[in-house]
MARSEGU-712202 format. One record per residue (C-alpha): x, y, z. Coordinates in pm, 1 decimal. Layout:
% residues N
X;Y;Z
...
% end
This chain:
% residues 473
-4826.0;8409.4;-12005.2
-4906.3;8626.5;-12344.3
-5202.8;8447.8;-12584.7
-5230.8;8622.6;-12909.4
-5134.2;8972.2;-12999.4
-5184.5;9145.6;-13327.5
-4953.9;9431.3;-13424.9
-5030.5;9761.7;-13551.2
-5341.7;10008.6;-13471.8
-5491.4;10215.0;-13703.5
-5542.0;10588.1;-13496.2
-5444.2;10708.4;-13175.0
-5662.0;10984.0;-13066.6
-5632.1;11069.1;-12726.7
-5743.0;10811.1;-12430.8
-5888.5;10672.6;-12776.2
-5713.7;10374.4;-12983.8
-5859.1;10241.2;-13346.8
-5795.8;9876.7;-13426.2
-5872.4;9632.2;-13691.5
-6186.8;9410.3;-13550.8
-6087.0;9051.2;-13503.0
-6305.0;8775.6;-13427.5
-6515.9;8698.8;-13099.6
-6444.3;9040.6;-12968.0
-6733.6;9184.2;-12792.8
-6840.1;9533.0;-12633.7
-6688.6;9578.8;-12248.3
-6381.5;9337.1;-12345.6
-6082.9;9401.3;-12161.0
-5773.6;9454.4;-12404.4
-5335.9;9480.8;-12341.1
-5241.7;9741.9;-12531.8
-4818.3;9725.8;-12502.6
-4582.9;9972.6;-12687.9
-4241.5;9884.1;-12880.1
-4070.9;9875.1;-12504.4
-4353.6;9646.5;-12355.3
-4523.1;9895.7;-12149.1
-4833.6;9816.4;-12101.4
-5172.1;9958.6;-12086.5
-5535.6;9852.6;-11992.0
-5785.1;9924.0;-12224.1
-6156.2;9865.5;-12299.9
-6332.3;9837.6;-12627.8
-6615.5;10039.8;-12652.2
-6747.0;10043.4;-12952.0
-6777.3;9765.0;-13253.1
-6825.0;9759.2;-13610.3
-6812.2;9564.7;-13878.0
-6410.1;9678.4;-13918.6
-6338.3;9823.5;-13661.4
-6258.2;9837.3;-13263.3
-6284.9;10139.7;-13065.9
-6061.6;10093.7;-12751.2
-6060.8;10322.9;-12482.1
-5715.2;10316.4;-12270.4
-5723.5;10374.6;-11941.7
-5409.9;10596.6;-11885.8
-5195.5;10813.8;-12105.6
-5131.9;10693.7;-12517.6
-4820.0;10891.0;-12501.5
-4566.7;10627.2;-12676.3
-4820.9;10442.2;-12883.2
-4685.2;10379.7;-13262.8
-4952.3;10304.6;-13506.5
-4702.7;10023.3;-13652.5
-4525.9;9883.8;-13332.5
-4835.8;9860.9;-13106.3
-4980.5;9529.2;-12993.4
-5286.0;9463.9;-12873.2
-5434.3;9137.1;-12707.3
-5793.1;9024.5;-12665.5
-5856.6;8891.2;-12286.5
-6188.1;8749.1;-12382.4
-6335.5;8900.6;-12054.3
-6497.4;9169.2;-11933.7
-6365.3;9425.7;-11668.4
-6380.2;9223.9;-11363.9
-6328.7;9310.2;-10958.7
-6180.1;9108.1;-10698.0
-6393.2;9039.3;-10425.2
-6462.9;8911.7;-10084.2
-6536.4;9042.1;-9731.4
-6156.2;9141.9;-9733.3
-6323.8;9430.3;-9925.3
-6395.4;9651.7;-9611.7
-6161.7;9857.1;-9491.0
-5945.7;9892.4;-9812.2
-5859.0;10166.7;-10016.4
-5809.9;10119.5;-10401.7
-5772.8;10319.5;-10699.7
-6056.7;10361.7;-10945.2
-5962.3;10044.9;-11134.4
-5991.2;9838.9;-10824.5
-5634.6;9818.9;-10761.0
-5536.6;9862.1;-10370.4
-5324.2;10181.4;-10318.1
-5339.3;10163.9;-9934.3
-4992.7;9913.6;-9939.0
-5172.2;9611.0;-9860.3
-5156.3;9354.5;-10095.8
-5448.7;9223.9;-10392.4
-5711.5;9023.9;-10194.5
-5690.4;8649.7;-10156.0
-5992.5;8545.6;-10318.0
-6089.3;8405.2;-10632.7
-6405.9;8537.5;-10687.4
-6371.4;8781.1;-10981.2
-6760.5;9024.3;-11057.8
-6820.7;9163.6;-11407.0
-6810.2;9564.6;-11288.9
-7092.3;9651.3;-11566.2
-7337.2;9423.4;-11331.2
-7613.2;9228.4;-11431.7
-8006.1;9376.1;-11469.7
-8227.1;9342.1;-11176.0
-8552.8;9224.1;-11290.4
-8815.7;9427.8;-11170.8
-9059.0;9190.4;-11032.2
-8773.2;9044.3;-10826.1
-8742.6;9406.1;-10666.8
-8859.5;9488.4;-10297.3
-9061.9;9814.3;-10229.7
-8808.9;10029.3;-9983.1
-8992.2;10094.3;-9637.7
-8750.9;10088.7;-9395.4
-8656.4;10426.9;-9208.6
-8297.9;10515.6;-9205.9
-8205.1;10783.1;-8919.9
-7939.8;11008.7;-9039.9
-7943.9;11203.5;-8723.3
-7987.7;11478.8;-8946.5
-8339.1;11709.2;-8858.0
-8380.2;11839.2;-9250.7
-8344.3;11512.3;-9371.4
-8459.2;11264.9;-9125.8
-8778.2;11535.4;-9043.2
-8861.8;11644.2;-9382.0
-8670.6;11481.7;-9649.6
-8644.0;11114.5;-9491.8
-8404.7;10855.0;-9621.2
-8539.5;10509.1;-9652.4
-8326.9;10179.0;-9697.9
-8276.7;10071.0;-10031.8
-8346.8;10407.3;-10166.9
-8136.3;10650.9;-10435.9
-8145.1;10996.8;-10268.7
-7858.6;11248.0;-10417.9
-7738.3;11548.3;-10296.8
-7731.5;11819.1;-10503.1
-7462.7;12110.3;-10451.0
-7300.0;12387.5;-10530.7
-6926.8;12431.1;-10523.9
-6815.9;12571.2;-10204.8
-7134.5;12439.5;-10017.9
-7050.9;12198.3;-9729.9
-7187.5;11816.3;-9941.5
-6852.1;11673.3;-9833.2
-6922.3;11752.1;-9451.5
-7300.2;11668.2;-9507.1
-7234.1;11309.3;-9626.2
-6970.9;11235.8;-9385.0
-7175.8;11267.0;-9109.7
-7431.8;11057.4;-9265.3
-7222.7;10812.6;-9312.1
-7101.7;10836.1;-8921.7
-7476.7;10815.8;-8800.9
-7684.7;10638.1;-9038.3
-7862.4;10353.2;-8860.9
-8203.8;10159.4;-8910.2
-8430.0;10160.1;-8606.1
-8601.1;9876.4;-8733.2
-8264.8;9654.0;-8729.3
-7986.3;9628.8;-8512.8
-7739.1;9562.9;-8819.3
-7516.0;9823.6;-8905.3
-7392.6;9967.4;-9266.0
-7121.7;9898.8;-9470.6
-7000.6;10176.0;-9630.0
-6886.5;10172.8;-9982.9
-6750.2;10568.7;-10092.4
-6660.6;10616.7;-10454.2
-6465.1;10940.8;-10519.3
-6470.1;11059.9;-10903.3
-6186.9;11363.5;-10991.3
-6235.2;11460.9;-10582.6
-5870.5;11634.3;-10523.3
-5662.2;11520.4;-10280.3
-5743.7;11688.3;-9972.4
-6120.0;11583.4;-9987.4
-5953.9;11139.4;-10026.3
-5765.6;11268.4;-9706.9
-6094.7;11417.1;-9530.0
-6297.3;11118.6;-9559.8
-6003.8;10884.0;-9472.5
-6007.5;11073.6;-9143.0
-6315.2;11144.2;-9088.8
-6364.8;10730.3;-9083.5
-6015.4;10689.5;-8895.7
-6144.3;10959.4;-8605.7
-6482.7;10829.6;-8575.6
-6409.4;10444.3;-8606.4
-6596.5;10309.5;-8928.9
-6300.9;10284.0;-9146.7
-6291.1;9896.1;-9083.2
-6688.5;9907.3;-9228.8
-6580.4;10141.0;-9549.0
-6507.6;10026.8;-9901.3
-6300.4;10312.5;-10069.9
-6260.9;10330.3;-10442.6
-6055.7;10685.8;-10558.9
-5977.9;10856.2;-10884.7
-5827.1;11135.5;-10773.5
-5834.8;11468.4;-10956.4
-5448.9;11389.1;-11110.0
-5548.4;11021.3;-11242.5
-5719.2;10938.9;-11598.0
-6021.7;11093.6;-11636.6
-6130.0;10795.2;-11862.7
-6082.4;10610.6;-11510.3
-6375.4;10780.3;-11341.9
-6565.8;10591.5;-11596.9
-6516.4;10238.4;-11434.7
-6476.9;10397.9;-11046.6
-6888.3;10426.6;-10983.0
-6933.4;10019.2;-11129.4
-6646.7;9898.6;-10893.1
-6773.2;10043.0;-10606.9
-7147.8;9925.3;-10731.0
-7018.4;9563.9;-10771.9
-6842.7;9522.2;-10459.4
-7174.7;9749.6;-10293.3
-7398.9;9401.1;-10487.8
-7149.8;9135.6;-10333.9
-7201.5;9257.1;-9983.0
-7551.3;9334.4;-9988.4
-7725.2;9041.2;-10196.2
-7447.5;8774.6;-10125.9
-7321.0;8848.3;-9766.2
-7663.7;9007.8;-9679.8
-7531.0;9337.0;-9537.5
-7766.6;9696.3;-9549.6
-7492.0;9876.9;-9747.4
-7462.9;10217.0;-9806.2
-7303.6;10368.4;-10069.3
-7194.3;10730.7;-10171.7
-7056.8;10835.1;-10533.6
-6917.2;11223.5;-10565.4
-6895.4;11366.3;-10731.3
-7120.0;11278.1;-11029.6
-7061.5;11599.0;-11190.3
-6718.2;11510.6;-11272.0
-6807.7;11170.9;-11396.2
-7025.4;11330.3;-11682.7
-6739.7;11545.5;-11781.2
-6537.5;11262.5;-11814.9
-6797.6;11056.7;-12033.5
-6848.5;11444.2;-12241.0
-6502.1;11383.4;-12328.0
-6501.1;11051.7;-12474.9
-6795.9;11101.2;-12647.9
-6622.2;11437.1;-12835.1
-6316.4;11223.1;-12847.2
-6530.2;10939.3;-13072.6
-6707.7;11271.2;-13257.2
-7038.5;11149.4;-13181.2
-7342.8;11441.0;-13211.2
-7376.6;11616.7;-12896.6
-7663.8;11656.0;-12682.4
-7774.8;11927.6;-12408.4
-7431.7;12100.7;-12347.6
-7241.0;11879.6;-12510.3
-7324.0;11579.1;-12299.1
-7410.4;11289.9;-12495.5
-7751.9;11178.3;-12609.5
-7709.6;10853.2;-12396.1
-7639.9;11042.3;-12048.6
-7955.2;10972.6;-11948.2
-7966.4;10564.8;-11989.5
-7581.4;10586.2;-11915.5
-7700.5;10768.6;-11552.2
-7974.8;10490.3;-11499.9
-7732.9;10215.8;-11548.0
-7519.6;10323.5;-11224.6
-7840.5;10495.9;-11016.2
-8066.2;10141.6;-11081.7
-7812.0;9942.0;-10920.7
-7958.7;10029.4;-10542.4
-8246.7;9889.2;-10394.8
-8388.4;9544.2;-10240.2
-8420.5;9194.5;-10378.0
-8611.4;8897.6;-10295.3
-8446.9;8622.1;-10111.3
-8154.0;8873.9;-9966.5
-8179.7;9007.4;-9620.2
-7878.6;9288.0;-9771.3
-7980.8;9614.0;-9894.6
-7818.2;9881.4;-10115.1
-7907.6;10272.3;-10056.6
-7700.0;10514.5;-10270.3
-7603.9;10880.0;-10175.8
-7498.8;11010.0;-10508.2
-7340.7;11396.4;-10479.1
-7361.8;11629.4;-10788.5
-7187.6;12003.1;-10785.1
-7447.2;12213.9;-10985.9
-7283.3;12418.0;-11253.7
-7306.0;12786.2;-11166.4
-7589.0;12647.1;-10858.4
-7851.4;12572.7;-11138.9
-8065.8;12290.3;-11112.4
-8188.7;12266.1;-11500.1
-7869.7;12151.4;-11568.1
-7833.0;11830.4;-11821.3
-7689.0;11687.5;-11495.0
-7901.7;11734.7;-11203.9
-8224.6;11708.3;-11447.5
-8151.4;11396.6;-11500.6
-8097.3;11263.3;-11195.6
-8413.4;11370.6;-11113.4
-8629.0;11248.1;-11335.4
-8429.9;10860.9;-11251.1
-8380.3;10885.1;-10860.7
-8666.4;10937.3;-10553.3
-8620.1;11243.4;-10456.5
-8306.8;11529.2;-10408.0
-8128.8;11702.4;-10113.9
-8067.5;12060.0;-10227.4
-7801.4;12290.2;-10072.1
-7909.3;12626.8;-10078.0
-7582.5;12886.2;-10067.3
-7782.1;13154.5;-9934.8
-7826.0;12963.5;-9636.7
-7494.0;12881.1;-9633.3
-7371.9;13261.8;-9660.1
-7603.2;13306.5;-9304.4
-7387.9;13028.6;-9134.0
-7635.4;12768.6;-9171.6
-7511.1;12415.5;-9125.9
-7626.2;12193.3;-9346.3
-7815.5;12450.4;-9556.0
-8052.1;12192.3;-9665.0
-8335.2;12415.7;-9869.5
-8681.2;12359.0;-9739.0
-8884.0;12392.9;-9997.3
-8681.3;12203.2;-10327.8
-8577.2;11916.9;-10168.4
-8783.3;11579.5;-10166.2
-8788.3;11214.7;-10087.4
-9069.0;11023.4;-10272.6
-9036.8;10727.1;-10101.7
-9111.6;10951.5;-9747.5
-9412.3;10850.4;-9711.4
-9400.7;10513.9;-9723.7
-9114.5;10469.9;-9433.3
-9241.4;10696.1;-9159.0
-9564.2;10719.8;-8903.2
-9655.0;10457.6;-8612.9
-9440.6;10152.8;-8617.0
-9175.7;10324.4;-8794.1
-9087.1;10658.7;-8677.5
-9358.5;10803.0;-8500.8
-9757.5;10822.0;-8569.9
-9778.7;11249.8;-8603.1
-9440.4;11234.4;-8854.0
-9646.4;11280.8;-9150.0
-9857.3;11581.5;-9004.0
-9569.6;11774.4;-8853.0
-9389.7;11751.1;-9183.8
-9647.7;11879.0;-9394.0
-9719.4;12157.4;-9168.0
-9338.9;12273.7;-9153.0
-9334.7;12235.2;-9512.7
-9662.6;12450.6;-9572.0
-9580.8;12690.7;-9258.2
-9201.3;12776.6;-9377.8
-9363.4;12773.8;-9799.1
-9593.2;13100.5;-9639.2
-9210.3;13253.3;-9460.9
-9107.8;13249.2;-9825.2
-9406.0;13424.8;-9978.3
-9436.0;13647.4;-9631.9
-9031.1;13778.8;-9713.4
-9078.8;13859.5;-10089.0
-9399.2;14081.9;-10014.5
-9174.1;14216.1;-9693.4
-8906.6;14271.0;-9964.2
-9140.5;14533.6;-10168.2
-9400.5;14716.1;-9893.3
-9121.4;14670.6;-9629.9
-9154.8;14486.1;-9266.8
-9315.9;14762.4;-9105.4
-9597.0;14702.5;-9313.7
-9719.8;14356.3;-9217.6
-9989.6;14225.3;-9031.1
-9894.7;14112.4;-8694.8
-9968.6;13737.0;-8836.7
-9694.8;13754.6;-9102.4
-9418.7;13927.8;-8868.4
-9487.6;13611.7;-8650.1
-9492.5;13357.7;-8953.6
-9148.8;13591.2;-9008.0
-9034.8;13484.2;-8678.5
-9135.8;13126.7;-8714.5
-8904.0;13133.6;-9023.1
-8599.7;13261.4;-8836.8
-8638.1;12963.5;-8562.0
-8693.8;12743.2;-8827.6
-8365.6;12803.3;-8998.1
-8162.7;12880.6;-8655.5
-8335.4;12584.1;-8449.1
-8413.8;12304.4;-8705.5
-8209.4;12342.3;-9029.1
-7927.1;12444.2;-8801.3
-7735.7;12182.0;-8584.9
-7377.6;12076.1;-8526.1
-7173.1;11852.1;-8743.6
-7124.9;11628.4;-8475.2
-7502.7;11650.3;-8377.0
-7684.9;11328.9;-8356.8
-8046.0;11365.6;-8336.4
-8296.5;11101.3;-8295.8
-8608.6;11116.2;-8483.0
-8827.3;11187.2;-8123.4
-8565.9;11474.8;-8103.0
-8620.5;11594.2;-8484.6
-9036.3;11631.7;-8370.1
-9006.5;11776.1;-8080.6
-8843.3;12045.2;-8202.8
-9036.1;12077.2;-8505.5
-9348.6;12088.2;-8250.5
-9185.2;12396.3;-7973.2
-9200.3;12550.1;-8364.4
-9524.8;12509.1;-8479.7
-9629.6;12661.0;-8100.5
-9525.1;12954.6;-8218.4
-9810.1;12989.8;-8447.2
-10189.9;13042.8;-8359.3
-10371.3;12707.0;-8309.2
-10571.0;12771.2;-8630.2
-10309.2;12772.7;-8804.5
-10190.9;12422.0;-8777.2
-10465.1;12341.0;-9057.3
-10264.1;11994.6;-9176.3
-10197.6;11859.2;-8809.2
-10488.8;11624.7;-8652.8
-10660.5;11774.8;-8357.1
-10576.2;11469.2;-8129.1
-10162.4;11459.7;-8208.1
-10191.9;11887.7;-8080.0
-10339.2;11763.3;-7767.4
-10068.2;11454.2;-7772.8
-9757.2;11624.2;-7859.4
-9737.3;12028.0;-7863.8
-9723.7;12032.8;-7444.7
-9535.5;11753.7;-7446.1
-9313.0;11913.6;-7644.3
-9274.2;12260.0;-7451.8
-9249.6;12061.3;-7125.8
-8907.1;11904.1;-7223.3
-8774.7;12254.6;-7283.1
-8986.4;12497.0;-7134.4
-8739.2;12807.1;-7213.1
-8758.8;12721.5;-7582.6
-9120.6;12936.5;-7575.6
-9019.3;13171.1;-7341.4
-8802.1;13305.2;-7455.8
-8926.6;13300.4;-7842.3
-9251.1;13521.8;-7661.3
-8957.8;13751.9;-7546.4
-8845.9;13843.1;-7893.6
-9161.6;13828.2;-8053.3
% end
């Protein structure tokens, strides 16, 4: 049943459609825009004046007369379906299921902008999440309820990266396991059809929440993708009380998409032509993780961002920086050695790291080892630029072995298989049978008593690991 249309629009400019303002309309409203053969189109007013409506259609204007086009009001905002039925559906980046199932049978409709989180009702993340992964879960740990992205470089491995942390991730202090919610913004179709696999193969599709705009649909459609999946990600967490863990890639492509409706609406450009709201507009989706009093549910976000020509100033990736805890960083020159995942040692961080490992959590020497991999493999870096300009030869027999260290570090903790699942115990050790391979004094950030406790232990549980590093040395 139709309520009230009102004929006629004053511009069509691309995804973009001028109207007359008419009462009660509000920013976020829904709108039916049909043409003269009753077509019709979704659309979304974005901007209000005192005139005017600025309504952004999701979909193509092709067809739309400025004299025969109607538009209706739906007095709501853009809303999403859901219910536990979410898991293990596919849908479009609308909400809409395009796996050949039907709509959900729920009435239960969520306002996809979300509602603010006050702060105060806000839990402090502690919990350790074990990605199985020895450069994150060693040195760059992921706690629950935390906002950690990846940043990338095109070509570099993300997608394989963040599908097997979606296959491992688990919480030693719980025996609950995630639910997955994966938004995909402008990903082409062969990356949909790797992560659909990936979850068929390894058995967690029935746990995953899949919202796609694929490369071919809208672009003004990856703006509403990221707050679907974030809504349903909010229902399951802080009304079904389920640790949920979602992943939005890539992010890059979502800021295109907004750079092009803010040129379309000729507002003054920013850094690069990104708008001057990217940063609030960025908040809005990255703030939407985290924990909340009186929920046992949790919401931990993986966004992915492709670095422009790998640089990390970028409007993009600065950003996301300043508003998240910390970044992964893919390194290609690691990747050009065969490195799997090149996760860079030195750039990336989690700031919430500290506050989700040691006794009780992961393991009382954590911090220690961490720092001293950090500081040892910092020295590699410093040790190969001088090596770079005097030449190998030329070192002192302590910086050919901090040389070595760096080699093992990269062949024996950064790389592992994709299939690898490492516990944190695992992660340590190795990072210890390292560390032996430098002199005792220079292990200047580990305690004296966790040497004694853990460095034999370490070497007895693979006693060819220092063998045979002696061997090369």
């Amino acid at each position: 049943m139709r309520g009230l249309e009102y004929r006629g629009v004053e511009s069509v400019d691309g995804p973009i459609v001028i109207t007359k303002r008419r009462e009660n309309v509000f920013f976020g409203e829904i709108t039916s825009v049909r043409d003269n053969t009753g077509a019709v189109r979704t659309g979304r007013i974005i901007d209000v004046s005192d005139d005017y409506c600025v309504v952004q259609i999701f979909g193509s204007t092709t067809g739309l007369s400025l004299d025969d086009t109607t538009v209706e009001y739906l007095e709501t905002p853009m809303e999403l379906r859901v219910s536990e039925g979410l898991m293990g559906r596919i849908f479009n980046g609308l909400g809409k299921p395009m796996d050949g199932y039907p709509e959900m049978y729920s009435s239960r409709m969520l306002n996809v902008n979300g509602y603010p989180i006050n702060p105060y009702a806000r839990v402090y993340p502690r919990d350790f999440i074990q990605t199985g992964i020895s450069a994150i879960d060693g040195m760059n740990t992921l706690i629950r309820g935390q906002k950690l992205p990846v940043f990338s470089g095109n070509g570099l491995p993300h997608n394989r990266l963040t599908a097997q942390i979606i296959r491992q991730a688990k919480i030693l202090s719980a025996d609950e396991e995630f639910v997955m919610v994966f938004a995909g913004m402008g990903i082409k179709y062969d990356v949909a059809r790797f992560f659909i696999d990936t979850f068929e193969k390894s058995g967690v599709l029935s746990r995953v929440v899949m919202f796609l705009s694929l490369a071919d649909s809208p672009s003004i459609e990856r703006i509403i993708t990221p707050r679907c999946a974030l809504t349903a990600a909010e229902y399951l967490a802080y009304e079904c009380g389920k640790h949920v863990l979602v992943v939005l890639t890539d992010m890059t492509n979502y800021c295109e998409a907004l750079r092009e409706i803010s040129t379309t609406r000729g507002e003054v450009p920013g850094r690069k032509g990104y708008p001057g709201y990217l940063y609030s507009d960025l908040a809005e989706l990255y703030e939407r993780a985290g924990k909340i009093k009186g929920s046992s549910g949790s919401i931990t976000q993986i966004p992915i961002l492709s670095m422009p020509n790998d640089d990390i100033s970028h409007p993009i990736p600065d950003l996301t920086g300043y508003i998240t805890e910390g970044q992964i960083v893919l390194d290609r020159e690691l990747s050009q050695k065969g490195i799997y995942p090149p996760v860079a040692g030195l750039p990336s961080l989690s700031r919430l790291m500290k506050d989700g490992i040691g006794a009780g959590m992961t393991r009382d020497d954590h911090k220690d080892v961490s720092s001293q991999l950090f500081a040892s493999y910092s020295k590699v870096k410093s040790i190969r630029n001088l090596a770079a300009i005097i030449g190998e030869e030329e070192l002192s027999d302590s910086d050919k072995l901090y040389l070595r260290f760096g080699e093992l570090f990269e062949q024996k903790f950064l790389t592992q298989g994709e299939f690898e699942n490492r516990s944190i115990e695992e992660t340590l050790d190795i990072g210890w049978r390292l560390l032996s391979v430098l002199p005792r004094s220079e292990l200047y950030r580990i305690k004296a008593e966790y040497i004694e406790t853990y460095l034999q232990a370490a070497l007895d549980k693979d006693p060819s690991f220092l063998s045979g590093v002696k061997a090369r040395i």
